[in-house]
C-alpha positions as CSV (number, residue, x, y, z in Angstrom):
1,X,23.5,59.4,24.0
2,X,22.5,58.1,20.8
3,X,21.7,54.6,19.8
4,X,24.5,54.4,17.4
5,X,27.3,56.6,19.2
6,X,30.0,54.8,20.4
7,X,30.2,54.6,24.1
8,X,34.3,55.3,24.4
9,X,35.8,58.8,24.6
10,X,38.3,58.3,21.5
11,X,40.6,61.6,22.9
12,X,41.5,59.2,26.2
13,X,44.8,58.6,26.5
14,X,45.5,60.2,23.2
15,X,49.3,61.5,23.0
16,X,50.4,64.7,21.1
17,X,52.0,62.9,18.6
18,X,48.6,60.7,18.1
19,X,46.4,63.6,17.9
20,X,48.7,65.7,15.2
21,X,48.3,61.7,13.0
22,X,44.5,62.2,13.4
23,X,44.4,65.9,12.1
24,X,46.6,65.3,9.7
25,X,44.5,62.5,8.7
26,X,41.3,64.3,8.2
27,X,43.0,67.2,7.1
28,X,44.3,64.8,4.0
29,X,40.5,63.4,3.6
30,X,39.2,66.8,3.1
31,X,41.8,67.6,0.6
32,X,40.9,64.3,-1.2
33,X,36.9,65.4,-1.6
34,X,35.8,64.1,1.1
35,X,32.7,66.6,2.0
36,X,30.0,65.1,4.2
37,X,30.0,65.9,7.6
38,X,29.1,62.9,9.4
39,X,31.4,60.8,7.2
40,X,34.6,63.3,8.9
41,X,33.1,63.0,12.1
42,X,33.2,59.2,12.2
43,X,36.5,59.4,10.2
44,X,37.6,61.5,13.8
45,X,35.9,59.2,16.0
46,X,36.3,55.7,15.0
47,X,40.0,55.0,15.7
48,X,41.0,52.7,12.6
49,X,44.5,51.3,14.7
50,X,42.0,48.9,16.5
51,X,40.8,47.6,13.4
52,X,44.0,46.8,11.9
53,X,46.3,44.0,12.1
54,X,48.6,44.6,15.6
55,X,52.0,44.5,13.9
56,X,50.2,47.4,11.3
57,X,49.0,49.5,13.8
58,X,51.7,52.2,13.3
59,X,50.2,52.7,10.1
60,X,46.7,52.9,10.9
61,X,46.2,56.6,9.8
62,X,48.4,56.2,6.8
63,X,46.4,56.5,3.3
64,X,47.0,52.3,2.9
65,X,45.3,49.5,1.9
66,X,46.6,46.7,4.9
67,X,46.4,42.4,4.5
68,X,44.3,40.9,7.0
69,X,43.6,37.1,7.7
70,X,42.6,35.0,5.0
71,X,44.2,37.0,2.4
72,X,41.6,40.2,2.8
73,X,42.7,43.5,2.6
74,X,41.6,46.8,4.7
75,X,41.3,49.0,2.4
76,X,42.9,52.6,2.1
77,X,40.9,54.7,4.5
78,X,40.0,57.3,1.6
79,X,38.0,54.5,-0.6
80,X,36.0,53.5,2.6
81,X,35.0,57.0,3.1
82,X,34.4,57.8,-0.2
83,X,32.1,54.6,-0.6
84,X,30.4,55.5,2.6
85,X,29.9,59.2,1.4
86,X,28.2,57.8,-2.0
87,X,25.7,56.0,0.2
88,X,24.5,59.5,1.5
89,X,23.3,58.3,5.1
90,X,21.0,59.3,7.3
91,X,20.1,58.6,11.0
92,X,17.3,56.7,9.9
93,X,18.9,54.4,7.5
94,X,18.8,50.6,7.8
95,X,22.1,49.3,6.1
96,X,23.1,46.0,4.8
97,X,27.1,45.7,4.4
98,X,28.6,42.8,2.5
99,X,32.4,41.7,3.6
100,X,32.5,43.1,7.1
101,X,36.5,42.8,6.7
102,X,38.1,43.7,10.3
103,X,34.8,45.9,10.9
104,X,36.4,49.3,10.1
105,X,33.8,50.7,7.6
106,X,30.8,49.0,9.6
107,X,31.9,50.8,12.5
108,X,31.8,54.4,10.0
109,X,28.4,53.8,8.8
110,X,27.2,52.8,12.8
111,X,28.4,56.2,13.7
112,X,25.8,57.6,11.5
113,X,23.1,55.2,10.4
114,X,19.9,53.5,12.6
115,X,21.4,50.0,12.4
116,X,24.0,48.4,10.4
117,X,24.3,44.3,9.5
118,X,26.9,43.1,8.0
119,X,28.0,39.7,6.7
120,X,31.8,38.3,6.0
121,X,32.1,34.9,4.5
122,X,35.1,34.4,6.9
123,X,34.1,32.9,10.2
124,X,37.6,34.1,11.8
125,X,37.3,37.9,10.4
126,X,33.8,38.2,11.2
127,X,34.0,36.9,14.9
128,X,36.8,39.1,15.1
129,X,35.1,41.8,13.9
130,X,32.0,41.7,16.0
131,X,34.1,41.4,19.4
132,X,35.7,44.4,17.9
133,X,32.5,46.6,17.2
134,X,30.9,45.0,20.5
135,X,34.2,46.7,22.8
136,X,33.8,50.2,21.6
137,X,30.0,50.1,22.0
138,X,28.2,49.8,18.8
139,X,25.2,48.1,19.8
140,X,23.2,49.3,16.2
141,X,25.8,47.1,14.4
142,X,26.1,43.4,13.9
143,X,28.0,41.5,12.2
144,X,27.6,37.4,10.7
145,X,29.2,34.5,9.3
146,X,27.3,34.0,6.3
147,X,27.3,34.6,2.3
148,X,26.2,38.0,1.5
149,X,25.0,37.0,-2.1
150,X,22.3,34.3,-1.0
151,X,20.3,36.4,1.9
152,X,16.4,35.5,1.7
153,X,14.7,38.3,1.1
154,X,12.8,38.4,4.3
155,X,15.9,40.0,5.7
156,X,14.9,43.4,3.8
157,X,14.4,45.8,3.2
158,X,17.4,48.0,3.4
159,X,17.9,51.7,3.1
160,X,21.3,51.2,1.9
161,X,23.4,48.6,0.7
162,X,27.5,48.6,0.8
163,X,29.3,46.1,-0.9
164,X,33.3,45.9,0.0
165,X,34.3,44.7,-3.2
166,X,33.9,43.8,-6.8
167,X,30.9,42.2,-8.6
168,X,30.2,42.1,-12.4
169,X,27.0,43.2,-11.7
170,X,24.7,43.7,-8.5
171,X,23.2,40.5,-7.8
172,X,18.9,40.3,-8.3
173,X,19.1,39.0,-4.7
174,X,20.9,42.3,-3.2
175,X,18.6,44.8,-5.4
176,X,15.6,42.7,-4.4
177,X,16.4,43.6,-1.0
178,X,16.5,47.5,-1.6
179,X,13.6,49.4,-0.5
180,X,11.9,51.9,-2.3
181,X,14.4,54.9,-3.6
182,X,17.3,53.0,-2.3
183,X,20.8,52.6,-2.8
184,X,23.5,50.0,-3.6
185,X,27.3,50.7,-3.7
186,X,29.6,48.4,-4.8
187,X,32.7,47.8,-6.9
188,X,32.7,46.9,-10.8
189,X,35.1,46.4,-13.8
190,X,35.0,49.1,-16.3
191,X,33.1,48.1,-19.3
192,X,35.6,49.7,-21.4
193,X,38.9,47.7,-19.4
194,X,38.0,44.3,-17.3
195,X,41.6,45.2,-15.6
196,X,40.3,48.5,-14.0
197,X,37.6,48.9,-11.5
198,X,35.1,51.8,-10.5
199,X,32.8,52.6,-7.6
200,X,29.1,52.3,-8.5
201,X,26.5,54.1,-6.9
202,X,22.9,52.4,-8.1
203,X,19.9,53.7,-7.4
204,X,16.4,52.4,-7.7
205,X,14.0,54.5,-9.4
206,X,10.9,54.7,-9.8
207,X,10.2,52.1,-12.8
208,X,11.7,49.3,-10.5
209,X,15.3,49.8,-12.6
210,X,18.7,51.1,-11.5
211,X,19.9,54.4,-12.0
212,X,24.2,54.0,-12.2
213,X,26.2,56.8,-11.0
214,X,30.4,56.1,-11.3
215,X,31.8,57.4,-8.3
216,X,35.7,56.6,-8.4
217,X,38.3,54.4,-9.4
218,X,39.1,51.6,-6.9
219,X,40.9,48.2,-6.8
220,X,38.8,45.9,-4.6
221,X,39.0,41.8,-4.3
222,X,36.7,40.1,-6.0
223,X,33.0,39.3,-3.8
224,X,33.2,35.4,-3.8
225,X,29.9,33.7,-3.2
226,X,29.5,31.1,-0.4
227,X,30.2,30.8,3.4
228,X,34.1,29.9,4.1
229,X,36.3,29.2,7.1
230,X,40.1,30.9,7.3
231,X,42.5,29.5,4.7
């Protein structure tokens, strides 16, 4: 067994009626765009009920965004993939996730990177979250209470870099922290309209820049700077 695959079989005790929700699930990803084969398998694998909250869990393979504590959303499971996809992972890849949420999309990238860590600014969420990852066996992913814009730059480098929501611009202490030929994903207002959003996939080049690829619409919550306790 793999470092980072999940020590839980996620067809036990899986009912007809559970298993036609998951194909139908994945059937609607693929029909959506979503292409990369590890990013499906984790999709099939990571069973998103137990990240959301118990009263939504009837809903967990519904294409919806779902409130969490401390007024934080999950978001719909197609942006998560499709913001997971643009990182383009590999087995190798040392990742650094910003706003762990209920741990839903750290548990996706742990199915197919070396080693995920992630930081939520909400003590509650991100104990949560890390009981959560640390029941279904992901032992290559961690997650913090901490702010994810103010990380000292010993903490690098990173492969990859995720951000769960929207920033005007990545922050010179996340890009300082991508290594060589890496890549940061994140949320940012169109230029064009401040009341629209788009995925942004940057990559560093080779002149120490960023290379912007737009990836897809979204609607993300603001990334808020600073640690903070549950409202």
């Amino acid at each position: 067994m793999s470092p980072t695959t999940p020590q839980f079989d996620p067809t036990s005790g899986e009912s007809a009626a559970m298993a036609q929700a998951k194909a139908a699930f994945l059937l609607t990803m693929r029909a959506r765009g979503i292409q990369d084969v590890n990013v499906l398998r984790a999709l099939e694998t990571v069973p998103r009920e137990i990240f959301v909250p118990h009263r939504y869990q009837d809903l967990a393979r519904r294409h919806l965004a779902l409130p969490l504590r401390c007024g934080q959303t999950l978001p719909e499971p197609f942006l998560a993939a499709r913001m997971i996809e643009a990182l383009e992972l590999a087995a190798h890849h040392r990742v650094l996730e910003i706003g762990a949420g209920s741990g839903y999309a750290t548990a996706l990238i742990a199915r197919i990177a070396r080693e995920v860590v992630s930081l939520e600014r909400f003590q509650s969420l991100a104990i949560e979250a890390a009981a959560r990852l640390a029941r279904l066996g992901f032992d290559r992913a961690s997650v913090a209470w901490g702010d994810g814009l103010t990380i000292p730059p010993e903490a690098g480098p990173f492969d990859r870099i995720i951000v769960q929501g929207a920033l005007a611009e990545a922050p010179a202490s996340l890009v300082a922290l991508l290594g060589p030929g890496g890549v940061l994903v994140m949320a940012r207002p169109d230029p064009g309209d401040p009341h629209r959003q788009h995925v942004v996939r940057l990559t560093r080049n080779g002149a120490g820049g960023l290379d912007a690829v737009v990836v897809c619409p979204c609607r993300l919550q603001p990334i808020l700077p600073g640690a903070s306790r549950c409202l």
